[in-house]
C-alpha positions in Angstrom: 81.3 -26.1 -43.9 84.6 -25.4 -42.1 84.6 -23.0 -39.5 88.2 -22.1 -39.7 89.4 -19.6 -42.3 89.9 -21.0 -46.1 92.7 -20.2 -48.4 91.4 -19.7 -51.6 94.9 -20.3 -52.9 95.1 -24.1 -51.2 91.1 -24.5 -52.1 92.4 -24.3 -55.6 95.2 -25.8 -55.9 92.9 -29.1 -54.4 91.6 -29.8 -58.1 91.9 -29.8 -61.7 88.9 -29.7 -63.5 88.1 -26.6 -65.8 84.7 -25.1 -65.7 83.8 -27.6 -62.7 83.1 -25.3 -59.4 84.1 -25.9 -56.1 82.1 -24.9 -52.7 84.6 -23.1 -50.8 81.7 -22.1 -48.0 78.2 -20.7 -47.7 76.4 -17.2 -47.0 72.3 -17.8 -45.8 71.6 -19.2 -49.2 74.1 -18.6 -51.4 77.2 -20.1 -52.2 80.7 -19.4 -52.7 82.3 -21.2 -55.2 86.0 -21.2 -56.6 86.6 -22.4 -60.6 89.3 -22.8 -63.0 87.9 -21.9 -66.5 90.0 -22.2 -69.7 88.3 -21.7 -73.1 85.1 -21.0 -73.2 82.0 -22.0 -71.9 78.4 -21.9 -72.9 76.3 -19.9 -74.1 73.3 -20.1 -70.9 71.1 -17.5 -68.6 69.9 -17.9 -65.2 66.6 -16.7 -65.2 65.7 -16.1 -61.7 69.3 -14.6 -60.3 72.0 -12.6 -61.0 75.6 -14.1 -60.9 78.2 -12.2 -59.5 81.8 -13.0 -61.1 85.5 -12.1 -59.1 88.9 -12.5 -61.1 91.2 -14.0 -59.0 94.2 -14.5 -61.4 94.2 -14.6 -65.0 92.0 -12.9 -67.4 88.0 -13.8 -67.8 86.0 -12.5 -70.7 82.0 -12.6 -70.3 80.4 -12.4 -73.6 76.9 -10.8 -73.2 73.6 -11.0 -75.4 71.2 -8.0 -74.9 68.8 -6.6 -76.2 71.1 -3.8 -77.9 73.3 -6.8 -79.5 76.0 -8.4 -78.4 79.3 -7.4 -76.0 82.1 -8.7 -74.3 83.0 -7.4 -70.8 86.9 -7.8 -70.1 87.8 -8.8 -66.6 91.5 -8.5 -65.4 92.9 -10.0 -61.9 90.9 -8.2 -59.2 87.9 -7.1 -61.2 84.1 -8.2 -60.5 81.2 -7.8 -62.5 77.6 -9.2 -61.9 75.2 -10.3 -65.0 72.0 -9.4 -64.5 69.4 -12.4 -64.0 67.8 -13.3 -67.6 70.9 -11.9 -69.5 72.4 -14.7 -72.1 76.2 -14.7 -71.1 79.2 -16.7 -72.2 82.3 -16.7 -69.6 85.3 -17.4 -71.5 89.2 -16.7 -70.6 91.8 -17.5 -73.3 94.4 -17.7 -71.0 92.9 -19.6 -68.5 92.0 -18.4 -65.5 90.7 -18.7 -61.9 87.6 -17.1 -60.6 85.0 -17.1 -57.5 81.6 -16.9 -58.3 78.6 -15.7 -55.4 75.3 -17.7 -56.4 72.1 -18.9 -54.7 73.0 -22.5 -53.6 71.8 -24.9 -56.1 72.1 -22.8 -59.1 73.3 -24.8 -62.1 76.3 -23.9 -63.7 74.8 -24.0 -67.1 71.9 -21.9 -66.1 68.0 -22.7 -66.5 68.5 -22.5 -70.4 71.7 -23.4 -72.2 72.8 -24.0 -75.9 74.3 -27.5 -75.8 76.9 -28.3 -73.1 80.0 -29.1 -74.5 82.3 -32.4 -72.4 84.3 -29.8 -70.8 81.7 -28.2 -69.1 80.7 -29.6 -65.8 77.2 -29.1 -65.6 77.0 -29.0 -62.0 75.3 -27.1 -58.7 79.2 -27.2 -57.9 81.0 -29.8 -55.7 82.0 -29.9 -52.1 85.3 -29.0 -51.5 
């Protein structure tokens, strides 16, 4: 990891893959990762953490399964929200858009279970940089 500051706008701007996330730098265990996400994704949970979600630009929509029924959380530019570990969630954004995600590192994008992963998804632990 770099120990001079990093532009998220540059880190970026460095790929274009949808739904593939980069590492833009670590915390103890966890990692910080940057995505562009268009569409939607799949349908997965994460059993043993939460995953916390930050709108950079654009518009992300996190469909959620509980045990009340179903819901959509709207996210605009600016806006976080985390999904509690074990909660079925959906990210989508119709629009596109471009988020950073705060995760233990080698948490799978597609979560411990997933319906089936679809060829845009990158089914990943995310990417170096």
């Amino acid at each position: 990891m770099s120990d001079e500051p990093i532009d998220l706008v540059s880190a970026l701007a460095s790929f274009d893959q949808l739904w593939s996330p980069r590492i833009v730098t670590r915390v103890n265990d966890y990692d910080v990762r940057v995505a562009k996400v268009a569409g939607e994704h799949v349908w997965h949970t994460h059993d043993h953490t939460d995953e916390f979600f930050l709108v950079l630009d654009g518009e992300l929509h996190i469909g959620l399964r509980e045990d009340t029924g179903e819901r959509t959380v709207v996210l605009p530019r600016g806006a976080v929200y985390v999904v509690p570990c074990g909660v079925e969630h959906r990210p989508s954004a119709p629009d596109g858009a471009s988020i950073l995600m705060f995760e233990p590192s080698g948490t799978s994008s597609v979560g411990d279970r997933h319906e089936e992963v679809p060829a845009h998804v990158d089914a990943t632990t995310g990417h170096a940089l």
